[in-house]
C-alpha positions as CSV (number, residue, x, y, z in Angstrom):
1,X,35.6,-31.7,-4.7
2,X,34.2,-28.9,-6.2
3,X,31.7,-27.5,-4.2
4,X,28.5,-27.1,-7.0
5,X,28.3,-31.1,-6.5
6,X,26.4,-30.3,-3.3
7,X,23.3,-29.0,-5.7
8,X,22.2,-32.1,-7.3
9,X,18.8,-32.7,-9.2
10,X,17.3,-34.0,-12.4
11,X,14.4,-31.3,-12.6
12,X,12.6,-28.7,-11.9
13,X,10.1,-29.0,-9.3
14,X,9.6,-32.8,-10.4
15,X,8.5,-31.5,-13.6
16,X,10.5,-29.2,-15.7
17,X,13.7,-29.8,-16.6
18,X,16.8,-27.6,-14.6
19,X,17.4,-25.0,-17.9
20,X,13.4,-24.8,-18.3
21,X,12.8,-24.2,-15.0
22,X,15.5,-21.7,-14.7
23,X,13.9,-19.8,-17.4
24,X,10.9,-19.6,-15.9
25,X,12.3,-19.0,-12.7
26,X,13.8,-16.1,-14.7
27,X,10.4,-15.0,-16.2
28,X,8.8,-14.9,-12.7
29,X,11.5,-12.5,-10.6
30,X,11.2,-10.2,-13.8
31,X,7.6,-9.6,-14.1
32,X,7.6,-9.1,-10.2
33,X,10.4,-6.8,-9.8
34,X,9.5,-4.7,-12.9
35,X,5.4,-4.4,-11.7
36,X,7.1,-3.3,-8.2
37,X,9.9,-1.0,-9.5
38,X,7.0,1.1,-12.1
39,X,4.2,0.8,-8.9
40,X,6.5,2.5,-6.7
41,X,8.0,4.8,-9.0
42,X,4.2,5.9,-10.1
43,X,2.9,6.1,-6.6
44,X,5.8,8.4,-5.3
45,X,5.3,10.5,-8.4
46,X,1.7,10.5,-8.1
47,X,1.2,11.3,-4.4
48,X,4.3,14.2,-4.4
49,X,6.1,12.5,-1.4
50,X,9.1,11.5,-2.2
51,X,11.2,13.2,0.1
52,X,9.5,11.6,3.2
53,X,10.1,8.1,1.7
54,X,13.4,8.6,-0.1
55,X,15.3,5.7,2.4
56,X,12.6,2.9,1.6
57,X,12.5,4.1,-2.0
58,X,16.6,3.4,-2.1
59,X,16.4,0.5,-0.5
60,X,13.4,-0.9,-2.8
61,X,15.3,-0.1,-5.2
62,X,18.5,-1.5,-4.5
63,X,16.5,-4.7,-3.6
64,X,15.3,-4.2,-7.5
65,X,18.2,-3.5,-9.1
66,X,20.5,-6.2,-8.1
67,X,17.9,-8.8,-8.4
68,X,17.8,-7.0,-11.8
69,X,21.2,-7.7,-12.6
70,X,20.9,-11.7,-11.0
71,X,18.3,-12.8,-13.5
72,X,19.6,-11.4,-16.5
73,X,22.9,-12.8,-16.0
74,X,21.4,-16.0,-15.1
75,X,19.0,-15.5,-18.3
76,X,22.4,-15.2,-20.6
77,X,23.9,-18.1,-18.8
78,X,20.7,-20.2,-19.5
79,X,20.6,-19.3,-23.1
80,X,24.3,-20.1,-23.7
81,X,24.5,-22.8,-21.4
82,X,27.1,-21.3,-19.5
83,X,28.4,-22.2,-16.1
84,X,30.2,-18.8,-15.2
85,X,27.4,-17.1,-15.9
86,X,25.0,-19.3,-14.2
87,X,27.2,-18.7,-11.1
88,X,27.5,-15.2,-11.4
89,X,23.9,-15.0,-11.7
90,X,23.2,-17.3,-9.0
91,X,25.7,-14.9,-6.5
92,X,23.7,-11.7,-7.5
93,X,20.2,-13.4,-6.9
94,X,21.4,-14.7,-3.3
95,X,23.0,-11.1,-2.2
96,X,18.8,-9.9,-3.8
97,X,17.6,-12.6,-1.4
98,X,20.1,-11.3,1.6
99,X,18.5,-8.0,1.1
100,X,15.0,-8.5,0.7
101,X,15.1,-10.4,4.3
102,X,17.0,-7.3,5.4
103,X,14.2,-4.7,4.6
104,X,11.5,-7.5,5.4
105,X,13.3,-7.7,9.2
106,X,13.4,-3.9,9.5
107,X,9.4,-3.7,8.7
108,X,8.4,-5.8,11.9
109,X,10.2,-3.7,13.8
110,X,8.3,-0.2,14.4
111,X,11.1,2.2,14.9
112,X,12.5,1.2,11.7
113,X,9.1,1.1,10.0
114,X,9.4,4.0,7.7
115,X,12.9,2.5,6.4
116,X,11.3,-0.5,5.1
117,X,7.6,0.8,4.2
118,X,6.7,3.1,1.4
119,X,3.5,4.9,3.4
120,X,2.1,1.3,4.5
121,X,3.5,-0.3,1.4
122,X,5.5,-2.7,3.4
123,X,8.0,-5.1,1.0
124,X,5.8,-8.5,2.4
125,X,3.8,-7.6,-0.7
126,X,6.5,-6.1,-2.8
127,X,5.2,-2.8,-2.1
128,X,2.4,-2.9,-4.5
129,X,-0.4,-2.7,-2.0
130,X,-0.8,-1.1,1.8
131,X,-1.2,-2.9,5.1
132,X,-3.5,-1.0,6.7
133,X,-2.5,-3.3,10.0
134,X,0.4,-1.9,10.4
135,X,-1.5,1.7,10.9
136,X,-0.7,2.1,14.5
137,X,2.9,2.3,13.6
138,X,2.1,5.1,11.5
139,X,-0.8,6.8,13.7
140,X,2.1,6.6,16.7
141,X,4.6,8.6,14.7
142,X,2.0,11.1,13.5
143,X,1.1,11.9,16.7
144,X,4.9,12.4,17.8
145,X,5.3,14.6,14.7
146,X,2.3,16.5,15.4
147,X,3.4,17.2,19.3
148,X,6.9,18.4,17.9
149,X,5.7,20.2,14.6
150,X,2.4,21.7,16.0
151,X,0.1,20.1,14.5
152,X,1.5,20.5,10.9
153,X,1.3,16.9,10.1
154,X,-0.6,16.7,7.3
155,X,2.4,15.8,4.7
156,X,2.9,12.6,6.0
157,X,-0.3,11.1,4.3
158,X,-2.4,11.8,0.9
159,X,-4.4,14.3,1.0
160,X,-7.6,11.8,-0.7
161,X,-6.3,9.7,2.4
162,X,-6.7,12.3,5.1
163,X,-10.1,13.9,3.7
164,X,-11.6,10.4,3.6
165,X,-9.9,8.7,7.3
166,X,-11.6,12.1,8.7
167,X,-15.0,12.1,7.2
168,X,-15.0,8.4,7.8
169,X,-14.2,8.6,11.5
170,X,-17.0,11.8,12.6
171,X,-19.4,10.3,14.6
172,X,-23.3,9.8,13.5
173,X,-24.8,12.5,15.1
174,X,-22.4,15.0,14.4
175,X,-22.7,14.2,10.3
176,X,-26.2,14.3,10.9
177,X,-26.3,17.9,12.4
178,X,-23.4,19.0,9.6
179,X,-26.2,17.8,7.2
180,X,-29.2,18.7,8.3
181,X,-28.1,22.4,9.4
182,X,-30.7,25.0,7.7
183,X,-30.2,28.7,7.6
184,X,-32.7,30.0,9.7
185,X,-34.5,34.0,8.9
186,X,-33.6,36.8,10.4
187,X,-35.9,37.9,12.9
188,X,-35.1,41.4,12.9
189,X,-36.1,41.2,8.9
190,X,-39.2,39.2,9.9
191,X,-40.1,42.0,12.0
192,X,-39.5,45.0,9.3
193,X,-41.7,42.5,7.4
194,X,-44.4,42.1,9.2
195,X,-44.6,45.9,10.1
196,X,-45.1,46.7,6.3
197,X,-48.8,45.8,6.3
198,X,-50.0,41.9,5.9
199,X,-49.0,41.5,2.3
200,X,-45.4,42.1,3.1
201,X,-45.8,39.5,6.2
202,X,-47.7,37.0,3.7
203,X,-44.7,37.5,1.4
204,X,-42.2,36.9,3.9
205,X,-43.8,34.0,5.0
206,X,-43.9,32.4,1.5
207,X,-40.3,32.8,1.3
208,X,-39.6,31.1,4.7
209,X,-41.7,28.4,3.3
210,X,-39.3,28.5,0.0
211,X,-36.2,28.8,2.2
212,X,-37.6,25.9,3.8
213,X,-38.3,24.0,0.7
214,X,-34.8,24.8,-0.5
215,X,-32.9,24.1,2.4
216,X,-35.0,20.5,2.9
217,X,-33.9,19.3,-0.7
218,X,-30.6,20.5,-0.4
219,X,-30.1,18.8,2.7
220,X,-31.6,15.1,1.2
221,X,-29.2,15.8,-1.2
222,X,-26.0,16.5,1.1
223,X,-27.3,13.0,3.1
224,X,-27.6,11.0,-0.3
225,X,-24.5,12.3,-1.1
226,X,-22.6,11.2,1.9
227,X,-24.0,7.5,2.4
228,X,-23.1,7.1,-1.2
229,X,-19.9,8.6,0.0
230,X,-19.7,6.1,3.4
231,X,-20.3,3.4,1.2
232,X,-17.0,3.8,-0.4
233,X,-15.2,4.6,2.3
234,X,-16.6,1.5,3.6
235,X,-14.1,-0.6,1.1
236,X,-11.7,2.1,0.8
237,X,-11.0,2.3,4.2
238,X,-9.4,0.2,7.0
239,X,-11.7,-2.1,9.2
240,X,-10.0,-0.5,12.0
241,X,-11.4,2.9,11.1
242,X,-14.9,1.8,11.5
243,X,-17.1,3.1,14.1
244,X,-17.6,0.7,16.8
245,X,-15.9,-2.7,16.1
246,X,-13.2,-4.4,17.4
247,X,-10.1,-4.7,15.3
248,X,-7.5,-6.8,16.9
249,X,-8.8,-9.7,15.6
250,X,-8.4,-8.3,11.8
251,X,-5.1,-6.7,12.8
252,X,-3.8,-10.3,14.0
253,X,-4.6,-12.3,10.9
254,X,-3.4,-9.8,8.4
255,X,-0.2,-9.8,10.8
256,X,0.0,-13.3,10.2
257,X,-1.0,-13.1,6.6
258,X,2.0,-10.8,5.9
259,X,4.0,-13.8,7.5
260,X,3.1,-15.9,5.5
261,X,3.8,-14.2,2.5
262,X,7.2,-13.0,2.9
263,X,7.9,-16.5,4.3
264,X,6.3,-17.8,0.6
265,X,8.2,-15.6,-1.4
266,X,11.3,-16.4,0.7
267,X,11.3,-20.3,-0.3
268,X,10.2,-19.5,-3.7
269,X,13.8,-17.2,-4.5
270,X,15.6,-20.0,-2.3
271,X,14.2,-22.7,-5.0
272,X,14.5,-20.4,-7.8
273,X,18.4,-19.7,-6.4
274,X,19.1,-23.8,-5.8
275,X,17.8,-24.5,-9.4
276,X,20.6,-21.8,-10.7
277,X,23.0,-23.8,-9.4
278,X,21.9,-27.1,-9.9
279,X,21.6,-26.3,-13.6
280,X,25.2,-24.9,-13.2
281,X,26.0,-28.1,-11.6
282,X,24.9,-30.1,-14.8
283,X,26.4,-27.7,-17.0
284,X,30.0,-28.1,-14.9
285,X,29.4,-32.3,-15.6
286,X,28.7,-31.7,-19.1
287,X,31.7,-29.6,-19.5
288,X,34.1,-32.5,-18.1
């Protein structure tokens, strides 16, 4: 009994039939491991931090690579209608699927977080976008580093991402005095002022007025400035950065969200991987 006879089915997701739905099965894995193979390579590029994610980037890529390698052998085997390669194609897309649930096991677990997770670019979403939930992970080991490193922390995160986490997280009143400090006169040069005679005092006053004038115009403009600037930090930045409200709640559901997606993209290789080798199975009957 040859042991392909255990994948039997007459279609594609009750629609298709096995060598179209093996194409587009095909089609599908591509276009998502090519958009996450050029997003990570462009963001590691981009941000200058390779060497702190070189691990995650090798096992990304590994990930990549070898489901590469599955689909294109699987492609030749669909074109040609060939059961080796249908197989073969079929092995290297299951040792893909072995490995993705490898790196997704290692991101729930925090002190392997940074061996899955390309700077909260976890592989849940294929590493094309961050899961800010997972943030404590990476706030704990910043504060270890910064204990043992004194302080010299700041590599671990972009620097767009560091300015805009700490203007985002100064409190109210403390913005508000950083933009509504004015430089005050001197007194002593009020004084040599006002001994010249009372033209020289009307003449310093009017330039304390100007100063005043100045300073007033140039603090409405620092204030406009940074409300326009909390208002994008507002969607840039996490829910859990925000002054004053409770994130667990957030934190739980995109926990479970992140679930629910590798758990999705799990079943949809495992059908992808049973309609190889069903259509390998027809191929095998048509054969004999």
């Amino acid at each position: 009994m040859h042991w392909l006879k255990w994948f039997k089915s007459d279609t594609f997701c009750c629609v298709f039939s096995l060598q179209s739905g093996a194409v587009m099965s095909i089609m599908v894995l591509s276009a998502l491991g090519i958009t996450a193979l050029v997003n990570i390579i462009y963001y590691l590029v981009t941000s200058s931090t390779f060497e702190l994610h070189i691990v995650p980037f090798c096992l990304a890529l590994a990930y990549i690579l070898v489901l590469g390698v599955g689909v294109v052998l699987a492609f030749c085997g669909a074109y040609s209608e060939s059961t080796f390669w249908m197989v073969l194609g079929a092995v290297f897309t299951f040792v893909a699927l072995i490995i993705y649930i490898i790196i997704v096991i290692m991101s729930f677990i925090p002190d392997l977080y940074n061996t899955a997770c390309i700077s909260l670019r976890c592989p849940e979403h294929l590493w094309l976008q961050k899961s800010y939930w997972r943030r404590e992970y990476n706030e704990t080991e910043t504060d270890e580093t910064e204990e043992d490193g004194n302080g010299n922390n700041t590599d671990l995160v972009d620097e767009k991402e560091a300015i805009r986490t700490t203007l985002f997280r100064l409190p109210t009143t403390t913005t508000r005095l950083i933009s509504h400090r004015r430089l005050r006169p001197n007194p002593i040069t009020m004084a040599y002022g006002m001994r010249k005679g009372p033209g020289s005092s009307l003449v310093a006053e009017e330039e304390v007025r100007e100063q005043e004038a100045k300073e007033e115009f140039l603090c409405q403009k620092r204030e406009k400035k940074f409300i326009d600037e909390s208002d994008e930090d507002l969607d840039y930045c996490p829910p859990e950065g925000r002054e004053g409200q409770d994130d667990s709640g957030v934190r739980v559901f995109s926990a479970i969200m992140s679930v629910v997606y590798v758990i999705c993209y799990i079943v949809f290789q495992a059908y992808c991987l049973y309609g190889f080798l069903c259509f390998a199975n027809e191929l095998r009957k048509e054969v004999i």
